[in-house]
C-alpha positions in Angstrom: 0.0 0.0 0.0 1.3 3.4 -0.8 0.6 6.4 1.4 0.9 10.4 0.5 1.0 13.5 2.6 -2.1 15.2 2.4 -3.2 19.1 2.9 -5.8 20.4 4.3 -6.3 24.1 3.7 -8.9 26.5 6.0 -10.0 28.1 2.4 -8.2 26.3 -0.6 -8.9 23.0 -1.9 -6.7 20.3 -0.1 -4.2 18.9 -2.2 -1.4 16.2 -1.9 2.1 16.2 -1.8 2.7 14.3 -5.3 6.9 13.9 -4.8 6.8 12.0 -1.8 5.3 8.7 -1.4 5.6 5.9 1.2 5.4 2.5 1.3 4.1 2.1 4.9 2.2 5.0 7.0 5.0 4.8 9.9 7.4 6.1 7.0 4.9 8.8 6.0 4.1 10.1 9.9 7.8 10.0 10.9 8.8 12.2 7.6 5.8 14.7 8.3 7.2 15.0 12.0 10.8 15.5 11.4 11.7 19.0 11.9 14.7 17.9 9.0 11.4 17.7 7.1 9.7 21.1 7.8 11.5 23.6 5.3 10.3 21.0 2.3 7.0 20.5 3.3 6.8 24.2 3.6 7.9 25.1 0.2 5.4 22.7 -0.6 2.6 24.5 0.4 3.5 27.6 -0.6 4.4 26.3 -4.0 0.6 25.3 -4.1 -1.1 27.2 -1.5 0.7 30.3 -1.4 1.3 32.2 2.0 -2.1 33.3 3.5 -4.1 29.9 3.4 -3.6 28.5 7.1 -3.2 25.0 6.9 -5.7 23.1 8.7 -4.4 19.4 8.4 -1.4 17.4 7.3 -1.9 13.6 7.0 -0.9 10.8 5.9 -3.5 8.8 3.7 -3.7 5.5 1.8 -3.1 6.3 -2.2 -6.1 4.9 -4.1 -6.0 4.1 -8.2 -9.1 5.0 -10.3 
């Protein structure tokens, strides 16, 4: 099963974090909560979201086909 960060945004769409994918969710949890981790999620979202869409959510979901 592959996992992917997901983002939820207070006013934007949510959206997912399409260069990064995990194998098994303890991966995917343990790369979102690594302050080594923080400065690439964050030019993530503002790559996407901009800077004045608060982010509501950031999780780690299963990847479904179809």
């Amino acid at each position: 099963m592959n996992w992917l960060i997901l983002v939820t945004l207070t006013f934007g769409d949510s959206f997912f974090v399409f260069n990064k994918e995990f194998e098994h969710e303890n991966a995917c949890v343990e790369y979102v909560n690594s302050p080594d981790n923080f400065d690439t999620l964050a030019i993530e979202v503002i790559a996407v979201a901009g800077f004045n869409d608060p982010i509501v959510d950031i999780s780690c979901v299963t990847r479904r086909d179809g």
